[in-house]
Every structure is written in structure tokens, then in C-alpha cells.
C-alpha positions in Angstrom: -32.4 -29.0 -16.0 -35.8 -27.4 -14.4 -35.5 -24.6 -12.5 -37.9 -23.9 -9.6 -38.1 -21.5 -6.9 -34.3 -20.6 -7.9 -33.1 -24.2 -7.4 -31.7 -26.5 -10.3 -33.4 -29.5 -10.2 -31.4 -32.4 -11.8 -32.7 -34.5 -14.6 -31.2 -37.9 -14.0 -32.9 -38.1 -10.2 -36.8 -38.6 -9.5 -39.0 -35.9 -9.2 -39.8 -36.8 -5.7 -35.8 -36.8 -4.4 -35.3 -33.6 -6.3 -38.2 -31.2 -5.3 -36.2 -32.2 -2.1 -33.6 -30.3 -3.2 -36.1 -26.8 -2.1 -35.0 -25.9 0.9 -38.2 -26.4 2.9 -39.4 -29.6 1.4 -38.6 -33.6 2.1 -39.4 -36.9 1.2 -43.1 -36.6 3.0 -44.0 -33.2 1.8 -42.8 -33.8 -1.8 -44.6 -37.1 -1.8 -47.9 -35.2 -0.5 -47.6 -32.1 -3.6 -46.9 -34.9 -6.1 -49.9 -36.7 -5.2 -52.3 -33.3 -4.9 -50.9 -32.8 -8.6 -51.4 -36.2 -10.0 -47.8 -37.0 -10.8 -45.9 -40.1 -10.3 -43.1 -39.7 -8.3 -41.1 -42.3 -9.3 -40.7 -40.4 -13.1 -37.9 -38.7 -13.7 -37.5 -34.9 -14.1 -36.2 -34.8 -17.9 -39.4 -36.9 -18.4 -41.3 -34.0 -17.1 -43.7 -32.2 -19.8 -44.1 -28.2 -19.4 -47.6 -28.9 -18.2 -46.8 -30.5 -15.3 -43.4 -28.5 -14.4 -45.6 -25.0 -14.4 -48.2 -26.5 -12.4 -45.6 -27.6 -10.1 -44.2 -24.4 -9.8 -47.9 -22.4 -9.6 -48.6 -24.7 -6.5 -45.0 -24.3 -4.6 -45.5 -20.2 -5.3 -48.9 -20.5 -3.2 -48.8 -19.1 0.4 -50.0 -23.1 1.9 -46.3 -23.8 1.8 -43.4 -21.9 3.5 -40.3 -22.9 1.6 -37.2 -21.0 1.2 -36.6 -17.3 1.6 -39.7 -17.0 3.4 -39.3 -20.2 5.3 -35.7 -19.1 6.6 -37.1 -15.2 7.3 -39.8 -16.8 9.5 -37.4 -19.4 11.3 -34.7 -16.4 11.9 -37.5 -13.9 13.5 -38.5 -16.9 15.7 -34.8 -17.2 17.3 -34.7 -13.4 17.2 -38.4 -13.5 19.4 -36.5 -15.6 21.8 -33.9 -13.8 22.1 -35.6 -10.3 22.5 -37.4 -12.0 25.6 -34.6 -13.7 27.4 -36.0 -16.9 27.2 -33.5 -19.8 27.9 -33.4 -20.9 24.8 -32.7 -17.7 23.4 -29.6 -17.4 25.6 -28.6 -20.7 24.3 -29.0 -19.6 20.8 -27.2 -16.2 21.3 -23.9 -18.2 22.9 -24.3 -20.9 20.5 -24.5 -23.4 22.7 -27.1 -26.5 22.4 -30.5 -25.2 22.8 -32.6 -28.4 23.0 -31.4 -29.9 26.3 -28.8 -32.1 25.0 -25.6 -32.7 27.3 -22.8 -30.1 27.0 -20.4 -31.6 29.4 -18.6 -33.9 27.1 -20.6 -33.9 23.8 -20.8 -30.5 22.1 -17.2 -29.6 21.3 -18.3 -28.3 17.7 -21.1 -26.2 19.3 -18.5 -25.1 21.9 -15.8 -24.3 19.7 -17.7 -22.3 17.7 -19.3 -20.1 20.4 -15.9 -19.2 21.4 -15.4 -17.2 18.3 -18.9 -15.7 18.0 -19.8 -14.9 21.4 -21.3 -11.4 22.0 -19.6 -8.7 24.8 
């Protein structure tokens, strides 16, 4: 089991599913660090050497890639930017309704139920 950024990393899966496991990173992105690094994606992660787990974790520590804490920080002050201004889409987002023009007159009874419960007075 490899442990990176605070995320266990499981051995049986290849490296290139389970770095998708980072909240942050997917199947393009992972594919893209593997081949900066020079590993093959398709090897598993027990077959991992330290080497190549410590450089793995030295690159996704770097400020070129926004994953995790700082990813969801910088995602929350967006909505809160939006918001703060009034926009729209910040109104959607404060009543938890769908923010990206989808239709809300039969579709969105998850979104709706919810906003019933958490909207602000």
C-alpha cells in the first residue's frame, strides 16, 4: 500500500487507475505525470520501486498541479466569488438549484429536494 498526498493507493490496480484515486487527477492527467516521469502505466503499484514512488510524490507536491486540499480551497473561493457578486450562477449555487442551464422543470428533483433543506433566510 503507497501512500501519496494522504491517499492509499492500492497495490493490486495499475499505477495509472490509482494515482486516479487523488482527488484532482484522471485518466488524462495521470497518463501525462507518468510519461513526464518515465514510468509505464500499465505496471502495477506493488511493483513500484522507492525510486520511482518518491519521485512521484516530489512531482505531485510541486505547485504545476492543483490537486486536493488546494484544489478544493480554490474551487470553493470560486463559488464563494460568485456568490459575493450576485451573479446568476451564484444564486443558483446558494439555492442549490442547477447552475449550468440544465432544465429544472421536470429533471432536477435531487437538486430540488435538497435545496429545500438548505436554503438560506
Amino acid at each position: 500500500m503507497v501512500r501519496i498526498l494522504g491517499n492509499n493507493l492500492s497495490n493490486k490496480k495499475q499505477i495509472y487507475i490509482a494515482l486516479t484515486c487523488i482527488y484532482g487527477i484522471g485518466i488524462p492527467s495521470s497518463k501525462r505525470i507518468l510519461l513526464k516521469l518515465n514510468i509505464d502505466p500499465a505496471t502495477k503499484v506493488s511493483e513500484l520501486n522507492e525510486a520511482n514512488i518518491s519521485s512521484l510524490r516530489d512531482f505531485l507536491e510541486t505547485e504545476e498541479f492543483k490537486v486536493e486540499g488546494d484544489l478544493k480551497r480554490l474551487i470553493s473561493l470560486n463559488i464563494k466569488r460568485l456568490i459575493d457578486i450576485n451573479s446568476f450562477r451564484g444564486r443558483r449555487h446558494l439555492k442549490g438549484l442547477p447552475v449550468r442551464g440544465q432544465r429544472t422543470r421536470t429533471n432536477n428533483r435531487t437538486s430540488r429536494k435538497q435545496s429545500l433543506f438548505t436554503r438560506k433566510k
